[in-house]
DOPAZA-7351 format. One record per residue (C-alpha): x, y, z; residue number from 0. Coordinates in steps of 0.25 Angstrom, whole numbers. Each point is the difference from the previous one (the first is absolute). Example, Ala and Ser with C-alpha at 12.3 -4.5 7.8 and 13.67 -1.06 7.14 Angstrom:
<pazas>
<paza X="49" Y="-18" Z="31" resi="0"/>
<paza X="6" Y="14" Z="-2" resi="1"/>
</pazas>
This chain:
<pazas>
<paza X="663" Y="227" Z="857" resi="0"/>
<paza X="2" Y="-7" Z="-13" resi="1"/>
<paza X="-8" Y="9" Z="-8" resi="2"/>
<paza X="9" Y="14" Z="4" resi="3"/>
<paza X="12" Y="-7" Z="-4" resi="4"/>
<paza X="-5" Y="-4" Z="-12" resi="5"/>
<paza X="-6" Y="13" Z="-8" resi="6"/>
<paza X="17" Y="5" Z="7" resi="7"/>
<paza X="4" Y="-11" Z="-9" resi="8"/>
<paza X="-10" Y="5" Z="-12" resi="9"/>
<paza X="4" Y="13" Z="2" resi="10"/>
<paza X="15" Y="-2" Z="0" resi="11"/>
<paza X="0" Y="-9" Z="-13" resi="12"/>
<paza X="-9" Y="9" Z="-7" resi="13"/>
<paza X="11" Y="12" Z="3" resi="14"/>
<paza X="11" Y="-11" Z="-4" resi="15"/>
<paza X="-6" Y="-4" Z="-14" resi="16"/>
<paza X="-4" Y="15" Z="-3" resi="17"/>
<paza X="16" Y="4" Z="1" resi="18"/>
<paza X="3" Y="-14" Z="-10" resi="19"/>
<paza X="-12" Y="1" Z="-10" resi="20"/>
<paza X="3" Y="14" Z="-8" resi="21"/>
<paza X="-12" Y="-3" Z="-11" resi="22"/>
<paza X="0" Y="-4" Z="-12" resi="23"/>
<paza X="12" Y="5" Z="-11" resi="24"/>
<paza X="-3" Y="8" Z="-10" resi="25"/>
<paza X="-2" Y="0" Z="-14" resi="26"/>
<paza X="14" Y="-7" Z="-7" resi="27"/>
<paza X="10" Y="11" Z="-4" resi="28"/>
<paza X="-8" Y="10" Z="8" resi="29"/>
<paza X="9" Y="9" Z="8" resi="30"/>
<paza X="-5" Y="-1" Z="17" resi="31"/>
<paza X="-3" Y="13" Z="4" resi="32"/>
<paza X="10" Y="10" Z="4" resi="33"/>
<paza X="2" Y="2" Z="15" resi="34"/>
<paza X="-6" Y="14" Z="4" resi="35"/>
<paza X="12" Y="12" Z="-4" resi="36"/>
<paza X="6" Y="4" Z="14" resi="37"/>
<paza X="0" Y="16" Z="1" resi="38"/>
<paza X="14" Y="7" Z="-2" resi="39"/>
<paza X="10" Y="1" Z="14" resi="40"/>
<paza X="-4" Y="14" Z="5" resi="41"/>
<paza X="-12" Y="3" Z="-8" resi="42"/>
<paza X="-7" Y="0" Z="14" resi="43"/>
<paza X="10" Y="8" Z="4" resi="44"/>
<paza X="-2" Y="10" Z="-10" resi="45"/>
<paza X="-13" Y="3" Z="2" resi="46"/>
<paza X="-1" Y="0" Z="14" resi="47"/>
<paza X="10" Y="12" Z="0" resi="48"/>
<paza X="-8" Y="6" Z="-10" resi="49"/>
<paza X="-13" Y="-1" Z="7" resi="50"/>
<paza X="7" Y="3" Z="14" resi="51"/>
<paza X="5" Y="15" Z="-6" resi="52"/>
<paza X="-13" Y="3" Z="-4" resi="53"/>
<paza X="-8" Y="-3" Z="11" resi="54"/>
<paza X="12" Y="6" Z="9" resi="55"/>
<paza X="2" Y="13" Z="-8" resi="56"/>
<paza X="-6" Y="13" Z="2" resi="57"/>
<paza X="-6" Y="7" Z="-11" resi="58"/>
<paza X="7" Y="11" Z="-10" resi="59"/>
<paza X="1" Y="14" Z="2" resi="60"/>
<paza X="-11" Y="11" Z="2" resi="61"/>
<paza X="-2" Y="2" Z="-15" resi="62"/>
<paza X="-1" Y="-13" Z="-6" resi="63"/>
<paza X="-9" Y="-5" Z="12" resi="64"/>
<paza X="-10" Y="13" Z="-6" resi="65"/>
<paza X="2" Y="-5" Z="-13" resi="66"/>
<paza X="-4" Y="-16" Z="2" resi="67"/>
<paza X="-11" Y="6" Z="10" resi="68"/>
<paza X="-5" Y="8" Z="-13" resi="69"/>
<paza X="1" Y="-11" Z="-10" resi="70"/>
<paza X="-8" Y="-8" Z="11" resi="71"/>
<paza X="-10" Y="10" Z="1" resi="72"/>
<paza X="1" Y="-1" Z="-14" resi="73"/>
<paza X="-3" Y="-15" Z="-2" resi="74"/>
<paza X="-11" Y="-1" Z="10" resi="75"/>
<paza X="-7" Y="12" Z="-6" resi="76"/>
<paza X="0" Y="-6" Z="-15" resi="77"/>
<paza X="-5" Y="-13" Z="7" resi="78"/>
<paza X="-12" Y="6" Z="4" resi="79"/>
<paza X="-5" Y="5" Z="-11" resi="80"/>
<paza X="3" Y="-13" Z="-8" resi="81"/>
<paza X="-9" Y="-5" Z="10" resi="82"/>
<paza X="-9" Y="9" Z="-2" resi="83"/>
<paza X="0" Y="0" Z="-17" resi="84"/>
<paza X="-2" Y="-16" Z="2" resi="85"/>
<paza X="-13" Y="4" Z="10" resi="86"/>
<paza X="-4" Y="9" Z="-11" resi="87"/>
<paza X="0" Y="-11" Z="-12" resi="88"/>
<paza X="14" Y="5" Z="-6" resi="89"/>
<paza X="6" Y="-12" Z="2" resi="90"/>
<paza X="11" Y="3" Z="-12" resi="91"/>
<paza X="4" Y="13" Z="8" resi="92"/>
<paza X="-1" Y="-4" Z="12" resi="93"/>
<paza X="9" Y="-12" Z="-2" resi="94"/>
<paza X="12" Y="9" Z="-8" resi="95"/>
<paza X="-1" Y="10" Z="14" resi="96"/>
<paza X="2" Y="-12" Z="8" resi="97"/>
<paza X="12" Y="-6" Z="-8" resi="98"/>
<paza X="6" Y="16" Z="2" resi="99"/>
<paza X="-3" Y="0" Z="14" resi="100"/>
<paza X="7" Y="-14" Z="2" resi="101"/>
<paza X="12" Y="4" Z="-7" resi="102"/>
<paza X="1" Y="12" Z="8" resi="103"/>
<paza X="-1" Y="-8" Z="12" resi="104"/>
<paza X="12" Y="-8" Z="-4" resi="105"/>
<paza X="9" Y="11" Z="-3" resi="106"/>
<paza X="-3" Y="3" Z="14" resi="107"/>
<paza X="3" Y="-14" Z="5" resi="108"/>
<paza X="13" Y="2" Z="-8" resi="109"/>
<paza X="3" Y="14" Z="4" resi="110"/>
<paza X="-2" Y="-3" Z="15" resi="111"/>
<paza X="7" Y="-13" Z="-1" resi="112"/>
<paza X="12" Y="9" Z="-4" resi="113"/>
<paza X="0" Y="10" Z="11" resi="114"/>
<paza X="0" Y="-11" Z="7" resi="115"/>
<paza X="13" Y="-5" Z="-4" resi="116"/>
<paza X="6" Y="14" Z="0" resi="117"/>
<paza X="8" Y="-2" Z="14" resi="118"/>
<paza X="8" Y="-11" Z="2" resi="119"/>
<paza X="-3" Y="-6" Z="12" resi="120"/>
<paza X="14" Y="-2" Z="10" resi="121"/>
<paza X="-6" Y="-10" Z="9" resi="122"/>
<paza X="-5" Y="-12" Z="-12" resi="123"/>
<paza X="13" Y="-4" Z="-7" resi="124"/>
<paza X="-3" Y="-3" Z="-14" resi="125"/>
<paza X="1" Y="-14" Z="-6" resi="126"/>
<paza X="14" Y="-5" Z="-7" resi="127"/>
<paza X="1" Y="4" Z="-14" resi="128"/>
<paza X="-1" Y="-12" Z="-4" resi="129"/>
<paza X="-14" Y="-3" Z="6" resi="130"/>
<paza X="-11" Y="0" Z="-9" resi="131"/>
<paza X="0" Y="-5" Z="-15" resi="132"/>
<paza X="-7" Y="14" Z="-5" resi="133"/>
<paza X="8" Y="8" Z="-8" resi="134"/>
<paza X="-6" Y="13" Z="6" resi="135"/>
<paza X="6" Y="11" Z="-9" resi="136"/>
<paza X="-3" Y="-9" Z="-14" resi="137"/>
<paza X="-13" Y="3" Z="5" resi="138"/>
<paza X="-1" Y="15" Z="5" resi="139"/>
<paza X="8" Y="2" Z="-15" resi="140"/>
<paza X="-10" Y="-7" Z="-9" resi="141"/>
<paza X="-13" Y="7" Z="10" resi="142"/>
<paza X="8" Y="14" Z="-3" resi="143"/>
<paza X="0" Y="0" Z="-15" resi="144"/>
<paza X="-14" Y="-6" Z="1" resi="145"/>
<paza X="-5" Y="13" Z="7" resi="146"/>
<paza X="9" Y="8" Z="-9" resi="147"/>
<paza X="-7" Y="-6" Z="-12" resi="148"/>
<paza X="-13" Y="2" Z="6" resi="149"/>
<paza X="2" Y="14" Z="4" resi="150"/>
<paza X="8" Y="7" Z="-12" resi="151"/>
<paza X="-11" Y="-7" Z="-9" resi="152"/>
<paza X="-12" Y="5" Z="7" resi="153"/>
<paza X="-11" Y="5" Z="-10" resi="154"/>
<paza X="-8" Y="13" Z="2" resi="155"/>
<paza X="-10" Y="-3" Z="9" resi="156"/>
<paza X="-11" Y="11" Z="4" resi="157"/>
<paza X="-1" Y="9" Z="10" resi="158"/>
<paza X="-11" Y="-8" Z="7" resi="159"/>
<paza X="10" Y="-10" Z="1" resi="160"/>
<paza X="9" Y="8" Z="10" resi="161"/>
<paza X="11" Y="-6" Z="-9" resi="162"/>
<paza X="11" Y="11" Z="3" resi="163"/>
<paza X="-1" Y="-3" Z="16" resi="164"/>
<paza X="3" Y="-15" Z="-2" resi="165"/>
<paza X="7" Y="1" Z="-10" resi="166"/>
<paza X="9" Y="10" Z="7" resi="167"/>
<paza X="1" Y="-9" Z="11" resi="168"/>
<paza X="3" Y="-12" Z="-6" resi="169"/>
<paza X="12" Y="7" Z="-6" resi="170"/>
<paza X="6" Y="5" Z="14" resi="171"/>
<paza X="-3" Y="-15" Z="6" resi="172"/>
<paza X="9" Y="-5" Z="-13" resi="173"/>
<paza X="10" Y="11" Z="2" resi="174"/>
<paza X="2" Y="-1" Z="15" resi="175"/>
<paza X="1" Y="-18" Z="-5" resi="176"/>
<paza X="10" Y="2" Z="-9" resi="177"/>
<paza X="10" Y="9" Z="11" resi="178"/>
<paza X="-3" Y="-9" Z="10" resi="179"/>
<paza X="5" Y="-12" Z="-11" resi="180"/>
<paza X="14" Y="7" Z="-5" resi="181"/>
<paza X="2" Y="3" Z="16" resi="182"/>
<paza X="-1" Y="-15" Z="3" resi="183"/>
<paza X="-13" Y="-1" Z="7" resi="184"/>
<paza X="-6" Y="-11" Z="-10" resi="185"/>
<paza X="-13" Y="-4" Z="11" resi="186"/>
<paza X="-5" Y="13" Z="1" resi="187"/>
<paza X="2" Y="5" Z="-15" resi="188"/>
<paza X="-10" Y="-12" Z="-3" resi="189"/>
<paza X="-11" Y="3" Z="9" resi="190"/>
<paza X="3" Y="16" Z="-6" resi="191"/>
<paza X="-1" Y="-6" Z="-14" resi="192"/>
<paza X="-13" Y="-9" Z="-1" resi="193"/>
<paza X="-5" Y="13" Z="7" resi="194"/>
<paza X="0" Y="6" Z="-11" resi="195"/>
<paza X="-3" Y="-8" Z="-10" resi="196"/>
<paza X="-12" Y="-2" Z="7" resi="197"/>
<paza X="-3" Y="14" Z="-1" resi="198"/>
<paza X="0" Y="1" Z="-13" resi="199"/>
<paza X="-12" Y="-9" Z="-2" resi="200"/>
<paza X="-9" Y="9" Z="9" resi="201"/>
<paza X="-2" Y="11" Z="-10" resi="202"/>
<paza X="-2" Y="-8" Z="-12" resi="203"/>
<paza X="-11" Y="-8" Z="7" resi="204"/>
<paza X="-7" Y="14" Z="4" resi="205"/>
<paza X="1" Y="3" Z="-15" resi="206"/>
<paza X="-7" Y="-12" Z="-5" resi="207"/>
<paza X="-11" Y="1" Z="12" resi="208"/>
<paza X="-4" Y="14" Z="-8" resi="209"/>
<paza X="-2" Y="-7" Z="-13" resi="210"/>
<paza X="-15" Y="-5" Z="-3" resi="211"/>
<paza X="-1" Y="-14" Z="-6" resi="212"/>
<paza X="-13" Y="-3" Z="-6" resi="213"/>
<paza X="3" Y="-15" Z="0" resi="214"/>
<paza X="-4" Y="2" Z="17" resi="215"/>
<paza X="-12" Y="-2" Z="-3" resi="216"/>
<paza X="-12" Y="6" Z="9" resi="217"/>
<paza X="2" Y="0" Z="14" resi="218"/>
<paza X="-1" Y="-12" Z="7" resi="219"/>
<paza X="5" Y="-9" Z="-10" resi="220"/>
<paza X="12" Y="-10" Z="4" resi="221"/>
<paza X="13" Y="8" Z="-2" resi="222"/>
<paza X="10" Y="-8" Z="-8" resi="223"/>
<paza X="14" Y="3" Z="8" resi="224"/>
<paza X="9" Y="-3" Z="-13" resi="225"/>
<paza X="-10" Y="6" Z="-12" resi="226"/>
<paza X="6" Y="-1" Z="-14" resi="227"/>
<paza X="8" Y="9" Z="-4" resi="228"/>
<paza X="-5" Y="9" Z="-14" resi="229"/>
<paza X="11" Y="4" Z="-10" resi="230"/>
<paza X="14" Y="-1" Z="-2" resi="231"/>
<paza X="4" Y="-10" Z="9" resi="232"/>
<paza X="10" Y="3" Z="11" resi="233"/>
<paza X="14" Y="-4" Z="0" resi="234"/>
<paza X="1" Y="-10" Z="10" resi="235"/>
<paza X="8" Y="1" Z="13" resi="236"/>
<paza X="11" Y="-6" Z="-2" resi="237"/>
<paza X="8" Y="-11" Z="9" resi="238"/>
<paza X="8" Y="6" Z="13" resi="239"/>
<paza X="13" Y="-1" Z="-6" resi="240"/>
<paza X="-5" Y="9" Z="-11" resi="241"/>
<paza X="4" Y="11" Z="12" resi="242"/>
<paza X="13" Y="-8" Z="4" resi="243"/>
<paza X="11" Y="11" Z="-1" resi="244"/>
<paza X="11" Y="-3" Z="-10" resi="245"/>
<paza X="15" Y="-1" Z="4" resi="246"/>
<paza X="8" Y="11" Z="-5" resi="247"/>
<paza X="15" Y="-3" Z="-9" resi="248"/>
<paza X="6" Y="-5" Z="15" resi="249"/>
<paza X="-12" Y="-10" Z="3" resi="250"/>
<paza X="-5" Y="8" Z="12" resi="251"/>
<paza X="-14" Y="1" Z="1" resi="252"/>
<paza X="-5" Y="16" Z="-4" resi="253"/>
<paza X="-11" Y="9" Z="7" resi="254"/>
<paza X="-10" Y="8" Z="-10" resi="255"/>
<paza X="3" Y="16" Z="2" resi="256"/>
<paza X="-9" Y="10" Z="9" resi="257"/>
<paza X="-10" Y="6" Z="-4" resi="258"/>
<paza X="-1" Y="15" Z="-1" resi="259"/>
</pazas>
Protein backbone atom coordinates (compact mmCIF):
# COMPACT_ATOMS: atom_id res chain seq x y z
CA UNK A 1 0.00 0.00 0.00
CA UNK A 2 2.98 2.34 0.90
CA UNK A 3 4.59 1.81 -2.30
CA UNK A 4 1.30 3.29 -4.63
CA UNK A 5 1.25 6.21 -2.43
CA UNK A 6 4.64 6.91 -2.63
CA UNK A 7 5.62 6.99 -6.82
CA UNK A 8 1.65 9.46 -6.22
CA UNK A 9 3.91 11.60 -3.92
CA UNK A 10 6.93 11.24 -6.72
CA UNK A 11 4.73 11.94 -9.38
CA UNK A 12 3.10 15.07 -7.81
CA UNK A 13 6.61 16.72 -6.78
CA UNK A 14 8.19 16.05 -10.01
CA UNK A 15 4.98 18.15 -11.65
CA UNK A 16 5.42 20.85 -8.84
CA UNK A 17 9.23 21.41 -9.23
CA UNK A 18 8.98 21.21 -13.14
CA UNK A 19 6.35 24.40 -12.82
CA UNK A 20 9.23 26.23 -10.16
CA UNK A 21 12.48 25.36 -11.96
CA UNK A 22 12.34 27.30 -15.58
CA UNK A 23 16.17 26.39 -16.40
CA UNK A 24 18.97 28.13 -16.35
CA UNK A 25 18.99 32.20 -17.69
CA UNK A 26 20.64 33.02 -20.45
CA UNK A 27 23.50 34.59 -21.44
CA UNK A 28 23.67 38.26 -19.35
CA UNK A 29 22.02 41.26 -21.56
CA UNK A 30 20.55 38.57 -23.87
CA UNK A 31 17.06 39.32 -24.75
CA UNK A 32 14.60 36.02 -23.49
CA UNK A 33 12.87 35.00 -26.60
CA UNK A 34 9.95 36.57 -27.85
CA UNK A 35 6.57 34.83 -27.13
CA UNK A 36 5.15 33.17 -30.40
CA UNK A 37 3.18 36.32 -32.60
CA UNK A 38 -0.70 35.78 -32.06
CA UNK A 39 -2.43 35.86 -35.72
CA UNK A 40 -4.48 38.99 -36.40
CA UNK A 41 -8.38 39.12 -35.12
CA UNK A 42 -10.44 37.90 -38.22
CA UNK A 43 -7.67 36.53 -40.17
CA UNK A 44 -9.27 33.09 -39.65
CA UNK A 45 -12.21 34.65 -40.55
CA UNK A 46 -11.14 35.88 -43.74
CA UNK A 47 -9.94 32.85 -45.08
CA UNK A 48 -12.63 30.66 -44.18
CA UNK A 49 -15.09 32.97 -46.15
CA UNK A 50 -12.65 32.97 -49.07
CA UNK A 51 -12.11 29.14 -49.02
CA UNK A 52 -16.11 28.56 -48.34
CA UNK A 53 -17.15 30.80 -51.71
CA UNK A 54 -14.78 28.75 -53.65
CA UNK A 55 -15.85 25.50 -52.80
CA UNK A 56 -19.53 26.72 -52.58
CA UNK A 57 -19.59 28.51 -56.12
CA UNK A 58 -20.58 27.25 -59.37
CA UNK A 59 -18.40 27.65 -62.11
CA UNK A 60 -18.31 30.60 -64.90
CA UNK A 61 -20.23 30.64 -67.84
CA UNK A 62 -20.22 28.31 -70.99
CA UNK A 63 -17.43 30.17 -72.56
CA UNK A 64 -14.75 30.63 -70.19
CA UNK A 65 -15.35 27.04 -68.80
CA UNK A 66 -14.23 26.15 -72.87
CA UNK A 67 -11.69 28.22 -72.59
CA UNK A 68 -10.00 26.95 -69.09
CA UNK A 69 -11.05 23.23 -70.55
CA UNK A 70 -8.66 24.25 -73.59
CA UNK A 71 -5.74 25.86 -71.64
CA UNK A 72 -6.13 22.44 -69.70
CA UNK A 73 -5.91 20.37 -72.59
CA UNK A 74 -3.39 22.53 -73.32
CA UNK A 75 -1.13 22.14 -70.13
CA UNK A 76 -1.64 18.26 -69.90
CA UNK A 77 -0.56 17.89 -73.67
CA UNK A 78 2.90 19.98 -73.43
CA UNK A 79 3.41 17.81 -70.02
CA UNK A 80 3.48 14.80 -72.09
CA UNK A 81 5.77 15.54 -74.22
CA UNK A 82 8.38 17.05 -71.62
CA UNK A 83 8.03 13.68 -70.37
CA UNK A 84 8.62 12.18 -73.38
CA UNK A 85 11.84 14.79 -74.39
CA UNK A 86 13.32 13.86 -70.76
CA UNK A 87 12.69 9.76 -71.83
CA UNK A 88 14.36 10.56 -75.06
CA UNK A 89 17.82 12.16 -73.43
CA UNK A 90 16.64 15.90 -74.10
CA UNK A 91 16.66 16.66 -70.81
CA UNK A 92 17.25 20.87 -71.43
CA UNK A 93 13.95 20.55 -73.63
CA UNK A 94 12.22 18.61 -71.83
CA UNK A 95 12.49 20.60 -68.59
CA UNK A 96 11.76 24.28 -70.55
CA UNK A 97 8.11 22.36 -71.90
CA UNK A 98 7.49 21.27 -68.39
CA UNK A 99 8.24 24.84 -66.89
CA UNK A 100 5.56 26.05 -69.84
CA UNK A 101 3.25 23.41 -69.10
CA UNK A 102 3.18 24.29 -65.30
CA UNK A 103 2.70 28.01 -65.85
CA UNK A 104 -0.20 27.00 -68.04
CA UNK A 105 -1.62 25.12 -65.24
CA UNK A 106 -1.47 28.05 -62.97
CA UNK A 107 -3.25 30.30 -65.19
CA UNK A 108 -5.75 27.77 -65.13
CA UNK A 109 -5.76 27.58 -61.20
CA UNK A 110 -6.14 31.30 -61.37
CA UNK A 111 -8.59 31.46 -64.11
CA UNK A 112 -10.96 29.00 -62.52
CA UNK A 113 -10.38 30.25 -58.98
CA UNK A 114 -11.96 33.55 -60.58
CA UNK A 115 -15.03 32.08 -62.25
CA UNK A 116 -15.43 30.83 -59.04
CA UNK A 117 -15.72 34.02 -57.41
CA UNK A 118 -17.77 35.49 -60.17
CA UNK A 119 -21.34 35.05 -58.30
CA UNK A 120 -21.61 36.22 -54.98
CA UNK A 121 -23.01 33.96 -52.83
CA UNK A 122 -26.56 35.24 -50.78
CA UNK A 123 -26.53 32.65 -48.11
CA UNK A 124 -22.43 33.21 -46.67
CA UNK A 125 -22.18 36.67 -45.38
CA UNK A 126 -18.93 38.04 -45.94
CA UNK A 127 -16.57 38.84 -43.00
CA UNK A 128 -16.54 42.64 -41.38
CA UNK A 129 -14.27 44.87 -43.31
CA UNK A 130 -12.22 45.09 -40.95
CA UNK A 131 -11.31 41.41 -40.80
CA UNK A 132 -8.28 40.30 -42.27
CA UNK A 133 -4.90 42.56 -42.20
CA UNK A 134 -4.40 42.06 -46.05
CA UNK A 135 -4.75 45.01 -48.11
CA UNK A 136 -6.33 43.15 -50.99
CA UNK A 137 -6.44 45.79 -53.77
CA UNK A 138 -2.54 46.98 -52.96
CA UNK A 139 -2.10 43.51 -54.04
CA UNK A 140 -4.44 42.81 -57.19
CA UNK A 141 -2.67 46.66 -58.29
CA UNK A 142 0.92 45.82 -57.88
CA UNK A 143 0.02 42.01 -59.81
CA UNK A 144 -1.81 44.09 -62.76
CA UNK A 145 1.04 46.27 -63.66
CA UNK A 146 3.24 43.18 -63.32
CA UNK A 147 1.18 41.53 -66.12
CA UNK A 148 1.04 44.66 -67.90
CA UNK A 149 4.77 44.75 -67.81
CA UNK A 150 5.13 41.22 -68.78
CA UNK A 151 2.69 41.34 -71.64
CA UNK A 152 3.33 44.94 -73.57
CA UNK A 153 7.12 43.83 -73.24
CA UNK A 154 6.90 40.34 -74.77
CA UNK A 155 9.65 39.80 -77.31
CA UNK A 156 8.91 37.99 -80.64
CA UNK A 157 8.94 34.56 -80.06
CA UNK A 158 8.47 31.89 -83.10
CA UNK A 159 5.87 30.33 -84.43
CA UNK A 160 6.65 27.07 -83.01
CA UNK A 161 6.15 28.73 -79.81
CA UNK A 162 2.21 29.33 -80.31
CA UNK A 163 3.13 32.74 -78.73
CA UNK A 164 0.17 34.77 -80.47
CA UNK A 165 -2.40 32.27 -78.61
CA UNK A 166 -1.13 32.85 -75.13
CA UNK A 167 -0.07 35.81 -75.59
CA UNK A 168 -3.56 36.65 -76.86
CA UNK A 169 -5.05 35.32 -73.88
CA UNK A 170 -2.96 36.67 -71.25
CA UNK A 171 -4.05 40.04 -72.63
CA UNK A 172 -7.92 39.17 -72.29
CA UNK A 173 -7.34 37.64 -68.62
CA UNK A 174 -5.44 41.31 -67.89
CA UNK A 175 -8.15 43.25 -69.48
CA UNK A 176 -11.09 41.33 -68.06
CA UNK A 177 -8.65 41.89 -64.13
CA UNK A 178 -8.39 45.40 -64.73
CA UNK A 179 -12.48 45.94 -65.34
CA UNK A 180 -13.26 43.76 -62.62
CA UNK A 181 -10.67 46.20 -60.36
CA UNK A 182 -12.17 49.79 -61.45
CA UNK A 183 -15.84 48.03 -60.74
CA UNK A 184 -14.76 47.24 -57.29
CA UNK A 185 -14.36 43.56 -57.42
CA UNK A 186 -10.51 43.52 -55.93
CA UNK A 187 -10.66 39.14 -55.09
CA UNK A 188 -11.51 38.26 -58.43
CA UNK A 189 -9.38 40.83 -60.47
CA UNK A 190 -6.38 39.17 -58.55
CA UNK A 191 -6.99 35.78 -59.48
CA UNK A 192 -7.70 37.25 -63.33
CA UNK A 193 -4.22 39.00 -63.05
CA UNK A 194 -1.73 36.45 -61.78
CA UNK A 195 -3.62 34.58 -64.55
CA UNK A 196 -2.16 36.34 -66.94
CA UNK A 197 1.03 36.91 -65.89
CA UNK A 198 1.34 33.37 -65.76
CA UNK A 199 0.70 33.10 -69.21
CA UNK A 200 3.03 35.07 -70.41
CA UNK A 201 5.82 32.92 -69.41
CA UNK A 202 4.34 29.75 -71.46
CA UNK A 203 5.41 31.13 -74.82
CA UNK A 204 8.84 32.20 -73.86
CA UNK A 205 9.52 28.83 -72.20
CA UNK A 206 8.41 26.93 -75.71
CA UNK A 207 10.77 29.40 -77.53
CA UNK A 208 13.87 28.47 -75.52
CA UNK A 209 12.95 24.48 -75.60
CA UNK A 210 13.68 25.03 -79.62
CA UNK A 211 17.05 26.45 -79.14
CA UNK A 212 19.86 23.80 -79.29
CA UNK A 213 22.55 24.19 -76.64
CA UNK A 214 25.58 22.41 -77.21
CA UNK A 215 26.70 22.84 -73.49
CA UNK A 216 23.77 19.56 -73.05
CA UNK A 217 25.99 17.40 -73.66
CA UNK A 218 25.28 13.80 -75.18
CA UNK A 219 22.39 12.27 -73.89
CA UNK A 220 22.22 10.87 -70.80
CA UNK A 221 24.49 13.07 -69.06
CA UNK A 222 23.17 14.73 -65.67
CA UNK A 223 21.12 17.97 -66.86
CA UNK A 224 22.14 20.90 -64.84
CA UNK A 225 18.60 22.69 -64.05
CA UNK A 226 20.20 26.37 -63.70
CA UNK A 227 23.20 26.15 -66.54
CA UNK A 228 25.09 29.39 -66.86
CA UNK A 229 24.08 31.76 -68.82
CA UNK A 230 26.45 32.85 -72.16
CA UNK A 231 26.69 36.67 -73.10
CA UNK A 232 25.32 39.59 -72.10
CA UNK A 233 24.14 39.13 -68.75
CA UNK A 234 20.34 39.55 -68.02
CA UNK A 235 18.93 42.44 -66.11
CA UNK A 236 17.96 41.11 -63.09
CA UNK A 237 14.33 40.81 -61.96
CA UNK A 238 13.86 43.32 -59.78
CA UNK A 239 12.32 43.47 -56.15
CA UNK A 240 8.24 43.23 -56.02
CA UNK A 241 7.68 46.76 -55.26
CA UNK A 242 9.59 47.44 -58.67
CA UNK A 243 5.66 46.72 -60.02
CA UNK A 244 4.14 48.69 -57.02
CA UNK A 245 1.89 51.19 -58.76
CA UNK A 246 2.59 55.05 -58.19
CA UNK A 247 0.10 57.37 -56.46
CA UNK A 248 -1.09 59.79 -59.00
CA UNK A 249 -1.00 64.09 -57.86
CA UNK A 250 -4.10 63.28 -55.27
CA UNK A 251 -2.06 60.16 -53.62
CA UNK A 252 -4.63 57.59 -54.80
CA UNK A 253 -3.09 54.53 -56.09
CA UNK A 254 -3.26 54.41 -60.37
CA UNK A 255 -4.07 51.30 -62.51
CA UNK A 256 -1.84 50.74 -65.77
CA UNK A 257 -4.11 51.38 -68.96
CA UNK A 258 -5.73 48.37 -71.32
CA UNK A 259 -4.14 46.86 -73.62
CA UNK A 260 -5.45 47.17 -77.22
Amino acid sequence: MLKPIALGLSSLLGVGLAGIYQGPPGPPGEEPPPPPKKKAAGDELRKSYNLLRKVRADGGGVRTEERIKDWTDRATELYRQAVKATEDGDRRRGREIGVAAHDLARAVDHARNAARLDRPDPDLPPPPASAGPEDVGERTRRDLFRAYERIRSAPEYGPEADAKFYLDGARDLYNAARRDMEAGREERAGELARAAEAMTHVPEHLSHATVDDPDDGPAGKEFDPEPKKKGDPKKKAGPRDEFAPAPDARGERTLPPPLP
